[in-house]
N, C-alpha and C positions, 0 to 999 in steps of 0.2 A: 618157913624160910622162903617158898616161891612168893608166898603173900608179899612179902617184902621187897622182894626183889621187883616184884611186878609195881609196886609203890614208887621205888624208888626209879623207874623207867617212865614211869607218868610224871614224876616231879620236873627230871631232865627235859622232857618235851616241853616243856609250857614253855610258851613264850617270854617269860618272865625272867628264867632260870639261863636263859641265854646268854643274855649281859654280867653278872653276873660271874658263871662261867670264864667267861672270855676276862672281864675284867680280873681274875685272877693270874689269868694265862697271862695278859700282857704285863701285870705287872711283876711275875716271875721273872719275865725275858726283857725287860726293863731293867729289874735289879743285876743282871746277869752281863748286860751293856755296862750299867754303872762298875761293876768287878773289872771285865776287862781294862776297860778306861784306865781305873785307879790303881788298882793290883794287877794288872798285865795277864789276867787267866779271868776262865770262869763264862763266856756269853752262851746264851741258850742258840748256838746259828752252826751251821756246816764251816768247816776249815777256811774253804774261801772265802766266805763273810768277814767269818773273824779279822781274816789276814788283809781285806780290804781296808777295814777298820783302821786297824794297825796300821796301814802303810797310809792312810788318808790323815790319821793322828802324827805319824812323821813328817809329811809333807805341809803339815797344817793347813789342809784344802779339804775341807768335809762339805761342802756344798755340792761336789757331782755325785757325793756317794748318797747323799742325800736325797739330792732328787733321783735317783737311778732307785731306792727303797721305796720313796715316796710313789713312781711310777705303778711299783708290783703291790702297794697296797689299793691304790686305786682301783685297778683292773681285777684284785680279787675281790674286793669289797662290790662290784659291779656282776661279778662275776658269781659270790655267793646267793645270793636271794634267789638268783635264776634257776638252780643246780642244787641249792637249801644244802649243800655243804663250804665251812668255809678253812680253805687249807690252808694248815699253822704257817708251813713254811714261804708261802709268798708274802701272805697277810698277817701274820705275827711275826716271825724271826725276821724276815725282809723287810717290812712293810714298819712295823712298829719299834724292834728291835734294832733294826738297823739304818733307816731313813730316818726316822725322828728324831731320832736323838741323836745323827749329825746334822740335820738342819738345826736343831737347838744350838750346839756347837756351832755352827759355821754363824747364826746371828749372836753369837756372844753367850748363849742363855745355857748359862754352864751350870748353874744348881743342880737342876733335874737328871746330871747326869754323874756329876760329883758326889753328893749327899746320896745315901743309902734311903734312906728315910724318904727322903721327898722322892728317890729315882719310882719306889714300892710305890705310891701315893700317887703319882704322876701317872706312871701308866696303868694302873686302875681306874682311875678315873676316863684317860685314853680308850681301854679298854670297853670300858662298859657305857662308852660313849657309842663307840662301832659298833658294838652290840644292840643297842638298842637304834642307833640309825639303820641296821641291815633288816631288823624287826619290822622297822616303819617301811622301806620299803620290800620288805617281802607281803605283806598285809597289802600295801597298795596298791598291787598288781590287779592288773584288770581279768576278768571275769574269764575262765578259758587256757590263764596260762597257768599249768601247772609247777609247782614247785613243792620240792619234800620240805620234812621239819629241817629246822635250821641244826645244824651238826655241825661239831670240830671233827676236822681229819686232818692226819698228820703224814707227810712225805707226800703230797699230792705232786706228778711233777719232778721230784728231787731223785733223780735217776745220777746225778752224779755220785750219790752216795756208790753206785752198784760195779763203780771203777775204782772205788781206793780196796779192794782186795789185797791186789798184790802188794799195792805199797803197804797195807799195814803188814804184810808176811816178813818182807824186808825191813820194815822199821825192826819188827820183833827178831827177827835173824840178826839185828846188826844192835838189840839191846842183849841178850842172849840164847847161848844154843835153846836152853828149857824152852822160853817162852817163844823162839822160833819154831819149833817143832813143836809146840802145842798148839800155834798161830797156823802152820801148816794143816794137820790135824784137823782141826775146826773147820777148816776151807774145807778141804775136802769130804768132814762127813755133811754138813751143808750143802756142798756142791751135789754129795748121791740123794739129799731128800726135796731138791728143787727149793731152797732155800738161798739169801743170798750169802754170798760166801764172805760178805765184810763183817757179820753178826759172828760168824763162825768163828773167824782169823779174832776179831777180840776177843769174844771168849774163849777160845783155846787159847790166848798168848797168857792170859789173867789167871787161867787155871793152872797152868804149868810156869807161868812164871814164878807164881807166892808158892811152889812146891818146891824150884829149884832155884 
């Protein structure tokens, strides 16, 4: 069983396996863009992403959100090689999931974000694009600077998650008593193992909610 494990941790490292990788990632959180869009739920991005979305889809103005996504891919994509980690939520949910595909939007190119099919296809291809461009310049680097294997890491940065605590306790106080006082609950045995208390407050709302 270690044999394998130890297998499959060499696989992950090549450089190969990176693109790849990534190119699955983005075209998950692609497909996830394309849901909201069509079906109004569903993107792989933090509340205020989504909610950006939404209200740029209202106003029918997606070119500032666009370049505002487009800005945080650049700067992790610059940012990854150096550091040989590259973090989902600037560079995938922001960067791929939410800049590109309203720039597509804002010049008209609504397939790739309408169609399921092509949304999947589109950002794999995107994907395993960046991947294999952070490859070329991670190798490039000159002689001295070091950098680790190339890695996905997830929440780099996304410290806003670590304030919607309370408001999920009062979402769930104000769906029901159960699922408030399970939402409660969960904070608080969270809050005594130095864990963050918005993991908690959901699942204490989920367990005592489907009980009561």
């Amino acid at each position: 069983m270690e044999k394998k494990k130890s297998k499959m941790e060499e696989l992950l490292l090549k450089n190969w396996s990176f693109p790849i990788l990534l190119a699955l990632l983005c075209a998950g959180v692609w497909g996830g863009t394309h849901m909201l869009y069509v079906h109004g739920s569903g993107m792989f991005n933090d509340l205020l992403a989504a909610q950006m979305f939404v209200s740029a889809d209202s106003a029918g103005d997606f070119m500032t959100l666009g370049l505002f996504g487009l800005g945080y891919l650049i700067a992790r994509m610059l940012e990854g090689p150096l550091v040989g980690v590259l973090d989902i939520g600037g560079s995938v949910a922001t960067g791929v999931g939410l800049g590109l595909p309203s720039l597509c939007l804002a010049f008209g190119f609504t397939l790739p974000v309408e169609n399921f099919a092509v949304a999947l296809i589109f950002g794999g291809v995107i994907g395993y694009a960046l991947g294999a461009l952070i490859i070329v310049m991670k190798n490039s680097m000159k002689e001295g600077v070091t950098a680790s294997g190339a890695n996905i890491m997830m929440g780099a940065g996304n410290a806003l998650g670590s304030y919607l605590g309370p408001l999920v306790i009062l979402s769930a106080c104000n769906y029901s008593i159960g699922a408030g006082l399970g939402a409660l609950v969960g904070a608080v045995l969270f809050y005594k193992f130095d864990k963050p208390i918005t993991g908690g407050a959901i699942l204490g709302s989920m367990i005592l909610g489907l009980i009561f």
